[in-house]
C-alpha positions in Angstrom: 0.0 0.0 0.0 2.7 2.6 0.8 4.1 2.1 -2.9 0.9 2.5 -4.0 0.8 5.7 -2.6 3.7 7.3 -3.9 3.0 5.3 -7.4 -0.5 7.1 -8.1 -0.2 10.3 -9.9 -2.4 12.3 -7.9 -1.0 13.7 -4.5 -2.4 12.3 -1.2 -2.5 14.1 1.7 -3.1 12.6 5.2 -5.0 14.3 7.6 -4.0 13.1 11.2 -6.4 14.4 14.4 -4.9 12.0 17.3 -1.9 9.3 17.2 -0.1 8.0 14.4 2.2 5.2 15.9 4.0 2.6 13.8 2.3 1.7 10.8 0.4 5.1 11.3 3.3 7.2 11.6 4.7 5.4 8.4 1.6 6.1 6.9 1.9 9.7 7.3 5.5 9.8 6.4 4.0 8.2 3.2 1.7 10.6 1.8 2.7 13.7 -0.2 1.4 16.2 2.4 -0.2 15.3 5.6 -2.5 18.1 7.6 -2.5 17.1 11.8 -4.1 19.0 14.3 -2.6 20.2 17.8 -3.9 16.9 19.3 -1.9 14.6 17.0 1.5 12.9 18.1 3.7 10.6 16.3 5.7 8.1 17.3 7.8 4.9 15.9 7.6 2.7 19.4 8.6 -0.8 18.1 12.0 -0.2 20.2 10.4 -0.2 23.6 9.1 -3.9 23.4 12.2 -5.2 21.1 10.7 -4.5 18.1 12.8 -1.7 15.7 10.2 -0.3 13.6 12.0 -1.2 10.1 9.5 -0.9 7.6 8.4 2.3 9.0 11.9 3.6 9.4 12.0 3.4 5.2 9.6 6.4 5.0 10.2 8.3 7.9 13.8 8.7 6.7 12.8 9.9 3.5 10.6 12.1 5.0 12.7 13.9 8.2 16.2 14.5 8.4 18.0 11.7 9.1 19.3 12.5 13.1 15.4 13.4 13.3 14.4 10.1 11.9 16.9 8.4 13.9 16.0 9.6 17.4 12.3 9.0 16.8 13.5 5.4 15.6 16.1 4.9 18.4 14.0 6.6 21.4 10.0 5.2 20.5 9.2 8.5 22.5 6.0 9.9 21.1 6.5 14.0 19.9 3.5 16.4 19.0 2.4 18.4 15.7 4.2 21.5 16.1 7.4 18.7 16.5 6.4 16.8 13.7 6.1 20.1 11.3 9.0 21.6 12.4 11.1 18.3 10.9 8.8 18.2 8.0 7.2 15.2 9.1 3.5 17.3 8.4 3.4 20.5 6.4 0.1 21.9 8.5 -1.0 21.8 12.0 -4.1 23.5 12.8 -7.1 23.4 15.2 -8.8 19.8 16.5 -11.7 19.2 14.0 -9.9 21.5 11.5 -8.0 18.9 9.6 -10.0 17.5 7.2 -11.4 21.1 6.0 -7.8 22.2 6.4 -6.6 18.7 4.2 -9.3 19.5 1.1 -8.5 22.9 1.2 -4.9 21.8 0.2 -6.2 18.8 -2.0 -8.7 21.7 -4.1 -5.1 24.2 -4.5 -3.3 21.5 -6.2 -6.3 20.3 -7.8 -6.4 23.8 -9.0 -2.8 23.1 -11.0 -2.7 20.8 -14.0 -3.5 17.5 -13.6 -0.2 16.3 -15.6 2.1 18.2 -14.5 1.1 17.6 -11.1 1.6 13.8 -12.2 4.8 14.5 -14.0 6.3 16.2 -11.1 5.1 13.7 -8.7 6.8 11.6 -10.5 10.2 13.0 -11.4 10.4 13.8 -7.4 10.3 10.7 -6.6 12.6 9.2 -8.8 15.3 11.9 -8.8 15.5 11.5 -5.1 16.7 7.9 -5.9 19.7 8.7 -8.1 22.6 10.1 -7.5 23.2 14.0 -8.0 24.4 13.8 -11.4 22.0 11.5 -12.3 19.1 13.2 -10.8 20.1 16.6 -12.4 20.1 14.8 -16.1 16.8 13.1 -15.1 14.7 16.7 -14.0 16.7 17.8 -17.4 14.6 15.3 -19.6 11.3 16.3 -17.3 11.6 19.8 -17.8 11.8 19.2 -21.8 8.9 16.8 -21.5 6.8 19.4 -19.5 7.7 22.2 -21.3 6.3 20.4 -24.7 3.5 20.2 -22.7 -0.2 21.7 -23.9 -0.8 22.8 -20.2 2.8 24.7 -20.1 2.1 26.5 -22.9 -1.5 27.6 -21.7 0.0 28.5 -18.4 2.9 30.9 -19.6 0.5 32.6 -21.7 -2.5 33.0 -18.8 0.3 34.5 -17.0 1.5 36.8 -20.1 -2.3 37.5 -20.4 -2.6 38.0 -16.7 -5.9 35.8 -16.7 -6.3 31.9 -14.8 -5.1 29.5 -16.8 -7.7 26.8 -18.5 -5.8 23.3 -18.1 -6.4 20.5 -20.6 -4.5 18.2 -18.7 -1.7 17.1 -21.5 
């Protein structure tokens, strides 16, 4: 499932109102965004009862720095939103029973943006961040060409010319 979700061309977002533990937290590292609300806390526990949490210790540390990912791996200890955004584990934190308005408000901005090039860039930032620098720089080289061959780049440069919303077609 948690291939899945970086595999589908649309952008999920998580939106997290209590805890996220384990599985949960790796969930959350997971998703493209995640919303949480003060109440939420995160934690990767397995270590306290023998257990190191391995499979999610594969997105956490592609999600946090890696002394960030580490101590939450090494300690179990449980930390809160405003902890978990300020290591990029969530981008949002708002109010209890403000996540999921707060989660499709960012789901209906990005919907806002071309469907293919949110899927292209998707894509491309996942893969680049699996290659090495010089190979991640010749990879975004061929994405930018593909996108900028794109219908929906075209329409976009010249809505901004015009100074008007763009109309997206979605190629």
């Amino acid at each position: 499932m948690m291939q899945q979700i970086v595999n589908l061309p649309q952008p999920v977002i998580a939106a997290v109102q209590g805890a996220a533990s384990a599985a949960g937290c790796q969930l959350v590292a997971t998703c493209d965004l995640a919303v949480a609300t003060t109440a939420a806390k995160f934690a990767t526990p397995g270590v306290n009862i023998g257990l190191f949490c391995s499979t999610p210790m594969v997105a956490l540390s592609r999600n946090v720095a890696r002394k960030h990912a580490m101590e939450m791996l090494l300690t179990g200890e449980m930390i809160g939103a405003e902890k978990a955004a300020a290591i990029g584990l969530v981008n949002r934190v708002v109010d209890p029973g403000e996540e999921a308005k707060a989660a499709l408000a960012l789901a209906d901005e990005v919907a806002a943006k071309s469907a293919y090039v949110v899927k292209i860039g998707k894509q491309a930032f996942y893969r680049q961040a699996e290659l090495s620098l010089a190979e991640a720089y010749d990879y975004a080289s061929e994405v930018m060409t593909e996108n900028m061959m794109a219908g929906d780049a075209e329409e976009g440069i010249c809505a901004f010319i015009d100074k008007r919303d763009p109309t997206w077609e979605n190629h």
